[in-house]
Structure formats: structure tokens, C-alpha cells
C-alpha positions as CSV (number, residue, x, y, z in Angstrom):
1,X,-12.0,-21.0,-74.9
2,X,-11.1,-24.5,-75.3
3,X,-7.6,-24.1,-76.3
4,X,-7.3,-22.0,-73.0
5,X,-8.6,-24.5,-70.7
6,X,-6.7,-27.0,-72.3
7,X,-3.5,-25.0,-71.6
8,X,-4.1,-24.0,-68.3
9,X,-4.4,-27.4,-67.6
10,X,-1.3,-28.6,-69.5
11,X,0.9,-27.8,-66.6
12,X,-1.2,-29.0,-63.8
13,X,-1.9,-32.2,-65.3
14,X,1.8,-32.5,-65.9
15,X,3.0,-31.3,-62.5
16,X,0.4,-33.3,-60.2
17,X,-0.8,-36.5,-62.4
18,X,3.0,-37.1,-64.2
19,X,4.9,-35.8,-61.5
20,X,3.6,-38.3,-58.1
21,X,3.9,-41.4,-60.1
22,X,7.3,-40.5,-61.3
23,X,8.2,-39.6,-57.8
24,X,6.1,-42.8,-57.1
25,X,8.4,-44.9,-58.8
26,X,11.8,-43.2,-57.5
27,X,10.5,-44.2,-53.8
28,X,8.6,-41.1,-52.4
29,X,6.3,-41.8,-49.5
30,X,2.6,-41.3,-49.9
31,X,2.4,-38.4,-47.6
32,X,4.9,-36.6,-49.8
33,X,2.8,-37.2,-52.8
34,X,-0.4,-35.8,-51.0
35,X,1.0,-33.0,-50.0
36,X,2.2,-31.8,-53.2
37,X,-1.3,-30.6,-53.2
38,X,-0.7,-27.9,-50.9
39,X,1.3,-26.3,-54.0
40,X,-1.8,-25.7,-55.7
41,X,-2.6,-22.7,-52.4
42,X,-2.3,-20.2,-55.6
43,X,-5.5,-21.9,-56.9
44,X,-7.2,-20.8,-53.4
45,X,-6.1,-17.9,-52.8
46,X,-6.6,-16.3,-56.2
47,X,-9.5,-14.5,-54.8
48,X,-7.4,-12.1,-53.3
49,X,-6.2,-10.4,-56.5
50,X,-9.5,-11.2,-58.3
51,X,-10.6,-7.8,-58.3
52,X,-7.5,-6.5,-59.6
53,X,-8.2,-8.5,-62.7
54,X,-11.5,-7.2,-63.1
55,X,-10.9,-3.6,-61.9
56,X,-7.4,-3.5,-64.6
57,X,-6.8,-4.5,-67.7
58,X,-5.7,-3.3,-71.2
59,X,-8.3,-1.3,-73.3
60,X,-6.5,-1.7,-76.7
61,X,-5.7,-5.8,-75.9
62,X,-9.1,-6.5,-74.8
63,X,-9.6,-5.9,-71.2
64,X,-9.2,-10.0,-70.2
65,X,-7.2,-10.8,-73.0
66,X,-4.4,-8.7,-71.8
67,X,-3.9,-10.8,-68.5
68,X,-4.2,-14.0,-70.6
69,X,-1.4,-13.5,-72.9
70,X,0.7,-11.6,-70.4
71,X,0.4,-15.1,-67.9
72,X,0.6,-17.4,-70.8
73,X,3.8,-15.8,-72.1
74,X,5.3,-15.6,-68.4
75,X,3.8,-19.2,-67.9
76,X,5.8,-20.2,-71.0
77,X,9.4,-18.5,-69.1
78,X,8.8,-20.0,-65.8
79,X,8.7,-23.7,-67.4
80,X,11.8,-22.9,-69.5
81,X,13.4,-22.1,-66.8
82,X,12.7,-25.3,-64.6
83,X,13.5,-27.6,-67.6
84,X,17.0,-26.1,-66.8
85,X,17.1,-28.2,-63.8
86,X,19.2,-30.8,-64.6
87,X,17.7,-33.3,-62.2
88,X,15.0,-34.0,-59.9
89,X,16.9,-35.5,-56.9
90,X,19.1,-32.4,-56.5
91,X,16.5,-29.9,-57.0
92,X,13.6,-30.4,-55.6
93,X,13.2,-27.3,-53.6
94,X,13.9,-25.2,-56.9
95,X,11.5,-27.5,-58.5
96,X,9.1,-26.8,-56.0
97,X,9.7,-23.1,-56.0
98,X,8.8,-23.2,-59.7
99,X,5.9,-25.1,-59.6
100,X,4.4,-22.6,-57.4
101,X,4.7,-19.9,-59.4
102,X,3.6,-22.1,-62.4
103,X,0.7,-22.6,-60.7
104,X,-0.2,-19.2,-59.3
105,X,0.3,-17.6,-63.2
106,X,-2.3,-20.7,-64.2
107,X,-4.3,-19.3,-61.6
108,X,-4.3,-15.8,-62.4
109,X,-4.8,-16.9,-66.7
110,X,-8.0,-18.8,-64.8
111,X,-9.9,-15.7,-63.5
112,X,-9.4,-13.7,-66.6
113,X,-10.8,-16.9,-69.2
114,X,-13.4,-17.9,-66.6
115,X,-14.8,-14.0,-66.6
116,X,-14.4,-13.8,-70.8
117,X,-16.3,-17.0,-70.6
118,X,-19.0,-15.7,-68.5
119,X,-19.0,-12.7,-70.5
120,X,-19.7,-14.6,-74.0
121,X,-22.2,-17.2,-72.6
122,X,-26.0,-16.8,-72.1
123,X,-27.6,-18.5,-69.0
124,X,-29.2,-21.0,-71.3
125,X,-25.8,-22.0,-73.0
126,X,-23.7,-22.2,-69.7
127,X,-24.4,-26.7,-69.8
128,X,-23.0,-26.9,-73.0
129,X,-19.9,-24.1,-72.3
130,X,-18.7,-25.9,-69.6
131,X,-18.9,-28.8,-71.3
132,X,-16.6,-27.7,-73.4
133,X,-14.5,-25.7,-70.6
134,X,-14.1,-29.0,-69.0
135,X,-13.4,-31.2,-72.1
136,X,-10.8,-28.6,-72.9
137,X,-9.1,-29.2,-69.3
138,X,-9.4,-33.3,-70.2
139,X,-7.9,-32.5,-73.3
140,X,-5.1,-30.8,-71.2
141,X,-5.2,-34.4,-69.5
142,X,-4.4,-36.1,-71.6
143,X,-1.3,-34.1,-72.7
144,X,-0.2,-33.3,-69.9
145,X,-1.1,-35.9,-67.5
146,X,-0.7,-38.9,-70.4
147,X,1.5,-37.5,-73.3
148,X,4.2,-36.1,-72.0
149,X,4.5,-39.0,-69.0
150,X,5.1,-41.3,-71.9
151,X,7.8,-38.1,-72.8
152,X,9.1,-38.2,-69.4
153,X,9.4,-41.9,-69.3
154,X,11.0,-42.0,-72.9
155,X,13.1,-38.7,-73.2
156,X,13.8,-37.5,-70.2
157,X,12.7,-34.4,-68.1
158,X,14.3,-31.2,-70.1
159,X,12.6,-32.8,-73.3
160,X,9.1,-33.1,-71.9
161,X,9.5,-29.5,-69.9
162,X,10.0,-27.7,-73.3
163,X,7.7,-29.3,-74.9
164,X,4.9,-28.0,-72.2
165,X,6.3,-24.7,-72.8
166,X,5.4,-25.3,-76.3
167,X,2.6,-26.4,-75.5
168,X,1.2,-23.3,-73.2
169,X,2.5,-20.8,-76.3
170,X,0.7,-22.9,-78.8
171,X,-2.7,-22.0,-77.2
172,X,-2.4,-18.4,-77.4
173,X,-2.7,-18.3,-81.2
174,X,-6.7,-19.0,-81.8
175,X,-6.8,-15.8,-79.0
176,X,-4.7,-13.4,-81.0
177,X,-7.3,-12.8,-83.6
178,X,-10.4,-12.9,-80.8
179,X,-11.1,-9.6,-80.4
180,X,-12.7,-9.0,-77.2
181,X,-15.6,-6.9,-76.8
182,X,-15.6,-3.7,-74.9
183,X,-16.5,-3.5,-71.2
184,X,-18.1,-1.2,-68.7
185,X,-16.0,-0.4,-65.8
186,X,-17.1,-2.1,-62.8
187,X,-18.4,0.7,-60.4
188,X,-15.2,1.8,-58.2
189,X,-17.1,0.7,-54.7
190,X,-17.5,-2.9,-56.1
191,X,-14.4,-2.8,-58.6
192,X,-11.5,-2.8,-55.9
193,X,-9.7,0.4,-56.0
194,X,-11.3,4.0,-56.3
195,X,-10.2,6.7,-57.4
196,X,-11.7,10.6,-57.0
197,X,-8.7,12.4,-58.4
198,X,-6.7,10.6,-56.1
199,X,-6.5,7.5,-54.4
200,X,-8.7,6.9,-51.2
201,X,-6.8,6.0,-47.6
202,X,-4.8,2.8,-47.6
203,X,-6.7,1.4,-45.0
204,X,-10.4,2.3,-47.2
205,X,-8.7,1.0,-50.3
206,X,-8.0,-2.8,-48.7
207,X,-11.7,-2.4,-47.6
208,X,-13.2,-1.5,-50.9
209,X,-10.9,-3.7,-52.6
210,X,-12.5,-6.7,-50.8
211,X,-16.3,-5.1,-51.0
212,X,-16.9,-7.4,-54.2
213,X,-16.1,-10.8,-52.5
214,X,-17.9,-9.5,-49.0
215,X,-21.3,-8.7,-51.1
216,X,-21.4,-12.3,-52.6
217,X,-20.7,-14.2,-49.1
218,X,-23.4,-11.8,-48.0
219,X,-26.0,-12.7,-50.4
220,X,-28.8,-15.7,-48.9
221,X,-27.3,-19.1,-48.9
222,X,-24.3,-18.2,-49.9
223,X,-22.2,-19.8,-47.4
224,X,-24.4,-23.0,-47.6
225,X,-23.6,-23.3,-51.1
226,X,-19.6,-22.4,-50.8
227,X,-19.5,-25.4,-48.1
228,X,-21.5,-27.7,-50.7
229,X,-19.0,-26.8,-53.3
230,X,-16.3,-27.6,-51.2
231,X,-18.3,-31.4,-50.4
232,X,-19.0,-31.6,-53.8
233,X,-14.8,-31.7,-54.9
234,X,-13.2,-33.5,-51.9
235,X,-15.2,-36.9,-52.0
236,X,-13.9,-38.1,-55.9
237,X,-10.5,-35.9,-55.5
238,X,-8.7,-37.6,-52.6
239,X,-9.9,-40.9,-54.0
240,X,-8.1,-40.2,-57.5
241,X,-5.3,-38.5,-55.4
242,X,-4.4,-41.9,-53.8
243,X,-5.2,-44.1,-57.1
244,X,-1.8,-43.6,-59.3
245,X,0.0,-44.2,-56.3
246,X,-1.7,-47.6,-55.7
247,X,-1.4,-48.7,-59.7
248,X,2.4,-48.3,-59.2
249,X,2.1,-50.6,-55.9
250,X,0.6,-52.8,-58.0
251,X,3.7,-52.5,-60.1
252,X,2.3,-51.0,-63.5
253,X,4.9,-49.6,-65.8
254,X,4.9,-45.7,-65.9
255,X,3.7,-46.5,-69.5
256,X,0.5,-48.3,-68.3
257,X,-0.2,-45.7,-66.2
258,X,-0.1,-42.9,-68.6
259,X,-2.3,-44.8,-71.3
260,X,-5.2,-46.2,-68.2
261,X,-5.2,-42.6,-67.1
262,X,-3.5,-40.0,-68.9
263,X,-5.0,-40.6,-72.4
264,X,-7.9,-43.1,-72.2
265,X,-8.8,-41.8,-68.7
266,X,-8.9,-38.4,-70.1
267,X,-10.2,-39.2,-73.3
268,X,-13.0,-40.3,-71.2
269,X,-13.8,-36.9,-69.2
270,X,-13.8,-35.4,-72.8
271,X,-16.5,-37.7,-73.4
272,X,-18.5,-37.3,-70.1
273,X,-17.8,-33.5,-70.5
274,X,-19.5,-33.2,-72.9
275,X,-22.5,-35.4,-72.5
276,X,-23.3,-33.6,-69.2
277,X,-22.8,-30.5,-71.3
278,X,-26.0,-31.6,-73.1
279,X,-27.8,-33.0,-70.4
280,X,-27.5,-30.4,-67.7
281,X,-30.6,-28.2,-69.5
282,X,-33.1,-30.6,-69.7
283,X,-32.2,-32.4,-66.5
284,X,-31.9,-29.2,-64.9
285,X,-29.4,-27.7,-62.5
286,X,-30.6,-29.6,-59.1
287,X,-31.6,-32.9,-60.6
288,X,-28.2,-32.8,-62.4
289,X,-25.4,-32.3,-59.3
290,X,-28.0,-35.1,-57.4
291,X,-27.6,-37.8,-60.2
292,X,-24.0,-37.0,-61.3
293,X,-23.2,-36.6,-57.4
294,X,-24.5,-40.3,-57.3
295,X,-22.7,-41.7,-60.2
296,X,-19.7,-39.8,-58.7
297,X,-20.2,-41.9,-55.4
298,X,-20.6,-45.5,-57.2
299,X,-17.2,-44.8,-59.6
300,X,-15.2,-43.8,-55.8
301,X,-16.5,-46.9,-54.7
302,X,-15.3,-49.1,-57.6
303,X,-11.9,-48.5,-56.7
304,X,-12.0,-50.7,-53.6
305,X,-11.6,-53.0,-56.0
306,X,-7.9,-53.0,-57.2
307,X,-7.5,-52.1,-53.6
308,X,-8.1,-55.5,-52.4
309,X,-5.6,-56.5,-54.9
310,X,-7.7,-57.7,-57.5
311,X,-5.0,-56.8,-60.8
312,X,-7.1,-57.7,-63.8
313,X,-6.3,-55.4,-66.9
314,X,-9.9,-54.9,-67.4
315,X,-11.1,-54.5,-64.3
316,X,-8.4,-51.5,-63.8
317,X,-9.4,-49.6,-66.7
318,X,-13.2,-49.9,-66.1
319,X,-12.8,-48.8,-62.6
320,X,-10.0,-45.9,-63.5
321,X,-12.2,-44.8,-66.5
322,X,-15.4,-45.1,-64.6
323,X,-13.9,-42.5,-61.9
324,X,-12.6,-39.9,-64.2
325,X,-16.1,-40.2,-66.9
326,X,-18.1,-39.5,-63.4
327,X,-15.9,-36.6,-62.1
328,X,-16.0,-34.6,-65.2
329,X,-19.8,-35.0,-65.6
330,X,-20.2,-34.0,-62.0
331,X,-17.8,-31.0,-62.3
332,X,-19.5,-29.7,-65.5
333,X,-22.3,-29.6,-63.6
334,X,-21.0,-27.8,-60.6
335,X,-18.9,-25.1,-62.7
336,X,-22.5,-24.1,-64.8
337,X,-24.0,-23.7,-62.1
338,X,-21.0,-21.4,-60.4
339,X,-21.4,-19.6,-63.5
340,X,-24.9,-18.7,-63.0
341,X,-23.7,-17.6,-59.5
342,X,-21.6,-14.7,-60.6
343,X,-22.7,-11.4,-61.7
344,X,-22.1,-9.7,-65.0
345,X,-20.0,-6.8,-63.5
346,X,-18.0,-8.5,-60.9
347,X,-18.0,-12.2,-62.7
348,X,-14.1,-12.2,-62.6
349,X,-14.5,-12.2,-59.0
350,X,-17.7,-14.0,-58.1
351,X,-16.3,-17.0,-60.5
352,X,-13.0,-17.0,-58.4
353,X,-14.3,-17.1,-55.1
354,X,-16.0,-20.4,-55.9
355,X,-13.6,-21.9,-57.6
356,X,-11.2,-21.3,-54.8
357,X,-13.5,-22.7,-52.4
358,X,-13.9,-26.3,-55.1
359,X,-9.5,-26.3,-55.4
360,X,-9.7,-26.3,-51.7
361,X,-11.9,-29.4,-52.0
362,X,-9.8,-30.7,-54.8
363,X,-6.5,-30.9,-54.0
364,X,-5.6,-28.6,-50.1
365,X,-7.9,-30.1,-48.0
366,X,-8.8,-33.5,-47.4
367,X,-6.8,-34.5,-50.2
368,X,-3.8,-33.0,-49.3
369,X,-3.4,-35.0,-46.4
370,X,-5.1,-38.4,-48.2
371,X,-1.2,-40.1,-48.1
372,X,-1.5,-40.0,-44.4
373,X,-4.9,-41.7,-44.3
374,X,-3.7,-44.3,-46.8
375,X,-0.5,-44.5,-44.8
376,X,-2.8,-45.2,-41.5
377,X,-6.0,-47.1,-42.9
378,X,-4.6,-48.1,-46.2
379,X,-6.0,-47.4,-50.1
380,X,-9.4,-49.4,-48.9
381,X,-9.9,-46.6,-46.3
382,X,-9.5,-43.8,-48.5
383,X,-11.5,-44.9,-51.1
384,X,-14.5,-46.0,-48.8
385,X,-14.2,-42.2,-47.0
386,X,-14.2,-40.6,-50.3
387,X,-18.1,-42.6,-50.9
388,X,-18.9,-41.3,-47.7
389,X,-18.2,-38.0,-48.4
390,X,-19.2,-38.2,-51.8
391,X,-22.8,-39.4,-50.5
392,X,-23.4,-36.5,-48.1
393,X,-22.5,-34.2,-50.9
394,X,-26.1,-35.3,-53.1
395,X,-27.7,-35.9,-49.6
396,X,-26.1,-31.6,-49.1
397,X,-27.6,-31.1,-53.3
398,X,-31.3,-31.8,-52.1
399,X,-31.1,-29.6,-49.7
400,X,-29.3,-26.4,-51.0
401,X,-31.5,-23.6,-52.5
402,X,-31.1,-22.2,-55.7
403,X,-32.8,-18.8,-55.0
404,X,-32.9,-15.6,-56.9
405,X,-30.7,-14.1,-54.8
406,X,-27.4,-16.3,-55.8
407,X,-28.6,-16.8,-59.6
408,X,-29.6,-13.4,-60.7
409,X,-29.0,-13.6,-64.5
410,X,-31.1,-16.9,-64.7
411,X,-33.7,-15.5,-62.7
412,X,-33.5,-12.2,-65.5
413,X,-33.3,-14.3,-68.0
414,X,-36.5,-15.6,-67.5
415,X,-38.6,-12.4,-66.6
416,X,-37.5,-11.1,-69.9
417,X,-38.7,-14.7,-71.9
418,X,-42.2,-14.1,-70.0
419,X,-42.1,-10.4,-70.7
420,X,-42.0,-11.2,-74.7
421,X,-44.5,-14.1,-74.0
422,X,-46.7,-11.2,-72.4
423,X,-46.2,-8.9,-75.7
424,X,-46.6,-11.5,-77.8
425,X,-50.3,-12.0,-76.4
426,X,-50.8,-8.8,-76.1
């Protein structure tokens, strides 16, 4: 699992942590560096063909580890292909273009790992998965977003795109020898597509094919919690979206940059990864996104600091680190909790609904359009609208239910550990 995460990440770091401060540094405008987030649409919008992952997949491959290695492998094609451009000033629509489709194949390699994930986990081991799940994307941080910008900065761009391709190919190994457990077809009127003989109507088959991601929204609370989720991402997100910029307006080296937040940055959300992946059990789920919500909200704060101009080596990595370590707590957090959230059957698409809804708080929304607040109000702004936001997210945690309804297997999970209490008295 770790070695997938870390290689669906590979790209993205690469693409929107390397990329804007390389662009950065060749004179791009802040609103042209924001808006690179709207690339990552694919990440959103991957609900759409959710189903079809869950409904289709290869019985002698492993059902999920079909669509892994089949997106990996044409992952692996599409970054060959844009190391063949030759430059990034001539090319940047083709560049684009390619990113895109990076981005949706990382997408669609997400809904498949997340549902074999939630398919290997019990409730009770979910904190310490996604620990893991998000050390693995830190890991892919640090490569991506720290590695291979030293790369770019050293060897050039055709040298660092192959070596992401690599990179994404290397990862599939540990999988090949996985062998993945056989599924139960998800009923057809929640699968997607049914079939009697035949294929239904068109127009019934877009209905059913939809029924899955209706029945969630439908369930109590649900829309309370798909607007926290989208709280809970934007506050930190377009804070960090607007930070590389300002270190290289503070004129750090694309060297500097890559260490502060490629590698140690990154080595740090391996570290709070992890932790949280311990903690969220004992602390419980609630007490949990309140107290790494908060800790979120103090680290977006901090980076007033450099903002005001204040340059000091050490006070940039304390504040830089400090925002990435409280991030990847607070996201382990959130994704365990998404994970309890989605149902056995459907978890493919329960999974990627949510994490659709936190991408759109991560990188389209408010972030997207974070280079035209910096452009208007400056990096202080930003930063001091990202606590805001950040605060009203916790203030949101105390209020959102967790209720049976929207955390079923938890819920079964513990009927079954008093049942055996019960026979155990009996």
C-alpha cells in the first residue's frame, strides 16, 4: 500500500510542488501558479467513473489490482511522453495537456488502492493504515516534490521526467506478487450497470450507474459532513499553495526550496503521519480532527511570519516544517475517518466521493484562486484567511455527528465485540 501511495503521489508532488517554483523563478505570475490547481479537476471528478471501477475489473489479476497496473503502466507512457518536450517555454499547452491526463490516471490508480485498502483494513486498524497511506504520499514528497527539484535544477527536465517514470514503474513490483483476495460482485442496482441478459435502457443505466453515490449523499448527515471535509482541506492548502511562491520572493535558491520543503518538509509529514496514525485510536475520531484541526490552524498562522519579511534560516524551516507536520496529522485523521464512512460493497465509490469533495478543498477551490488573493491582499492576507478558515473547520468538528448511519462497519464492529462479551458471560 505504501509503495502505491508513494507513487501516486510521485507525479503530483512533482507537477504541483516542483513545477510553480520552477515557473516561479522563470517569472510566472501568482495567479498562473494557483490556477495550476484547476488541473487536478480529474481528482474531483473521479466519482463519476467510480462505479465502473468497482462494478469491473479483472477476475484472474485481482479485481483492483487490474486497474492499478493497467494506470501505473499507462501513467509510466504518458510521462515518457512529456519528457519529450524539449522545453517548457514552447510547450506549455502540450505540457498542460499531459499533466491532465497524468493526473486523471493518478486519479483513477486512487479509487482502486483506496477500495483494496479498505478492503484489507479493520475498523480498529484504519489510524494506523492511513498513517501509513499518508506517510507513503510524504514519501512521494519528498521525491517528487524534493528529489527530483534538486534533478530539475541540476539535470534538466527530460532527465528528471524519466526518472519519475521510473519511479511510477518501480512501485508496481511489491504488487505483482500481492495476490488479491476474491470479491463479491456488488449487487447490479448499487454496482453501476445491470445486466438481465441484456443491458437495461440507456437512460436507466446512467440512473443506476449513479444509484451508489445518490444512496451515500442520502444517508443522515451526510451532506454536513461532505461540506466539513471540504473546510477541513481548504484552510492549510491555499496557505501552502501561496508559501513556495513567497520563499522564491524571498529569493531562496530552487536548491533551498527543495531541501526546506521537498525533503525535510516531507520527511516531516512522514513523521506526523505516522504519530497521528497511533494516536487517532486512543484519542478517538472526534477529539482527534478537533486537536489536529487546532494545531493545523496555529502552523497556517506561523507563516505570517516570513510574510512580514522576517528571512531567518531558522525561523523558515520551523514555520515550513511546522505546516506540513500539522497537515499530515490532520489529513490522517480526516482520511480514517472517510474510511469508516464507506461501505464494504460500494467502498471504491463511497471512498471517492469524499475524497473528491477534500481535492476540491485542496487544490480547485479556494486555493485555486489563492494567487489572486495574494495578488490583491498580499501573502499576509492569505495566510491570515487560511486560520480563519482553518478555525471554523474544528469550530464545524464539534458539531458534526458521527452516527451509525454514516459509519456502519464501526458501529458492526462493535455489536459483534459485545456480542462475544455477551457469550463469554454467558
Amino acid at each position: 500500500m505504501s509503495c502505491l501511495y508513494t507513487s501516486q503521489f510521485l507525479p503530483a508532488a512533482f507537477f504541483f510542488r516542483a513545477l510553480p517554483i520552477f515557473l516561479r523563478q522563470q517569472g510566472a505570475s501568482l495567479q498562473v501558479i494557483g490556477l495550476m490547481g484547476l488541473l487536478t479537476l480529474p481528482w474531483i471528478l473521479k466519482f463519476l467513473w467510480a462505479p465502473l471501477v468497482d462494478r469491473y475489473g479483472s477476475r484472474r489479476w485481482g479485481h483492483y489490482k487490474s486497474w492499478i497496473i493497467g494506470t501505473q503502466i499507462l501513467l509510466a507512457l504518458t510521462l515518457v511522453a512529456c519528457a519529450s518536450l524539449d522545453t517548457l517555454n514552447n510547450n506549455e499547452v502540450l505540457l498542460f495537456q499531459g499533466v491532465f491526463l497524468v493526473v486523471t490516471l493518478a486519479a483513477t490508480q486512487d479509487i482502486a488502492t483506496d477500495a483494496l485498502a479498505i478492503g484489507l483494513l479493520d475498523p480498529h486498524e484504519r489510524g494506523w493504515g492511513n498513517g501509513i497511506q499518508s506517510a507513503g504520499r510524504a514519501m512521494g514528497g519528498i521525491l517528487g516534490g524534493g528529489v527530483l527539484l534538486l534533478t530539475l535544477n541540476q539535470l534538466g527536465w527530460q532527465v528528471s521526467v524519466w526518472l519519475l517514470a521510473g519511479g511510477v514503474l518501480l512501485a508496481l513490483l511489491p504488487l505483482l506478487s500481492y495476490r488479491e483476495p476474491t470479491r463479491a460482485r456488488p449487487l447490479e442496482r448499487t454496482a453501476g450497470i445491470a445486466r438481465s441478459g441484456r443491458f437495461l435502457s440507456a437512460r436507466k443505466s446512467v440512473l443506476d450507474y449513479f444509484k451508489t453515490l445518490l444512496s451515500f449523499v442520502r444517508r443522515p448527515q451526510s451532506l454536513l459532513w461532505l461540506f466539513f471535509i471540504l473546510l477541513y482541506a481548504t484552510g492549510s492548502s491555499m496557505a501552502a499553495t501561496m508559501f513556495r511562491p513567497l520563499l522564491v520572493d524571498l529569493g531562496l535558491s530552487m536548491a533551498d526550496i527543495g531541501w526546506m520543503t521537498g525533503i525535510v518538509g516531507s520527511g516531516a509529514a512522514i513523521i506526523g503521519s505516522l504519530l497521528a496514525g497511533v494516536l487517532i485510536e486512543p484519542l478517538g475520531r472526534r477529539r482527534a480532527l478537533i486537536l489536529f484541526g487546532l494545531l493545523q490552524a496555529i502552523a497556517v498562522a506561523a507563516l505570517t511570519l516570513p510574510a512580514i519579511g522576517i528571512r531567518d534560516p531558522l525561523v523558515l524551516y520551523t514555520v515550513s516544517t511546522g505546516e506540513v507536520f500539522a497537515r499530515s496529522v490532520a489529513s490522517t485523521a480526516l482520511f480514517t475517518v472517510m474510511m469508516d464512512k464507506s461501505r464494504p460493497a460500494t467502498a471504491g465509490s463511497d471512498y471517492t466521493l469524499q475524497s473528491s469533495v477534500y481535492v476540491l478543498g485542496h487544490h480547485v477551490g479556494v486555493p485555486a484562486f489563492s494567487g489572486f488573493i495574494a495578488a490583491a491582499l498580499g501573502y499576509v492576507g492569505v495566510f491570515l484567511i487560511g486560520f480563519v478558515v482553518c478555525l471554523a473547520s474544528v469550530w464545524l468538528a464539534t458539531k458534526v455527528i458521527f452516527s451509525p448511519d454514516l459509519t456502519p462497519e464501526i458501529e458492526h464492529s462493535q455489536d459483534l465485540e459485545r456480542l462475544k462479551v455477551s457469550t463469554k458471560e454467558q
